[in-house]
N, C-alpha and C positions, 0 to 999 in steps of 0.2 A: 473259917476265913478263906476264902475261893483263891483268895490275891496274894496268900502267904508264901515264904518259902516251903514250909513245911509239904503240902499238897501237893507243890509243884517234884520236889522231892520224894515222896513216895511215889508220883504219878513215873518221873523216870527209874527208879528204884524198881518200879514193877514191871514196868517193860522191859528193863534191863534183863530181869530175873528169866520172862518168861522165855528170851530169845536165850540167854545164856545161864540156867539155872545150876551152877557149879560156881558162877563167879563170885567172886565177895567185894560187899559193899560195905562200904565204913563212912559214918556221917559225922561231922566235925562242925560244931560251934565254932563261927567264924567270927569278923568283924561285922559294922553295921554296912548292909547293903551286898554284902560278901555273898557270891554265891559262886562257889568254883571245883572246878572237876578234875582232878587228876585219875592219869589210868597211868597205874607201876609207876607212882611218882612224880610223872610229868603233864603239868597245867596243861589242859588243852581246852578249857573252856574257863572262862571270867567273865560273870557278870560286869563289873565295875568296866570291863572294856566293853562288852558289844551293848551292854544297855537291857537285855532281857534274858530269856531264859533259853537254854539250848532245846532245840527240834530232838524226838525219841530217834530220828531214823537219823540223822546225823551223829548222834551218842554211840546206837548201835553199829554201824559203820566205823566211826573211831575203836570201839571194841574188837570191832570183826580185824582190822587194820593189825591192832597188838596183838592178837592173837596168831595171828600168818606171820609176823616178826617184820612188817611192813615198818618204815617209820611212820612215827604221829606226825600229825601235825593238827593249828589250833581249830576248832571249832569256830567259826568268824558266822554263822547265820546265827539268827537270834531272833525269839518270837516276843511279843512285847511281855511287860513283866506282868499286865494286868490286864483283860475286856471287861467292859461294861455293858451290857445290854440294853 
């Protein structure tokens, strides 16, 4: 299923991994429509706010952010949740 969470999830899960392969990821059965990211506890991406799914180079940037001890802040771009060809 192209359009699911799940794909979209491993698709950033992998990216995650190959820029930062030491970090851990933990995936969490959410509510319906739920799709959301904390890094060390704090929300910086929601589905149910922006409407789609977060950009890999926006994610990584949030990472690379907490990692320098920068503060976060939310992830607000967003790609749609679905393309059809």
């Amino acid at each position: 299923e192209p359009c699911g969470f799940e794909p979209t999830y491993q698709e950033l899960a992998s990216a995650v991994k190959e820029e930062y392969p030491d970090i851990e990821i933990e995936s969490r059965l959410g509510g319906t429509g739920a799709f959301e990211i904390e890094i060390n506890g704090q929300l910086v991406f929601s589905k149910l706010e922006n409407g789609g799914f977060p950009y890999e180079k926006d994610l990584i940037e949030a990472i690379r952010r907490a990692r320098n001890g920068e503060p976060l802040e939310k992830i607000t771009n967003s790609r749609p949740p679905c393309v059809i060809l």
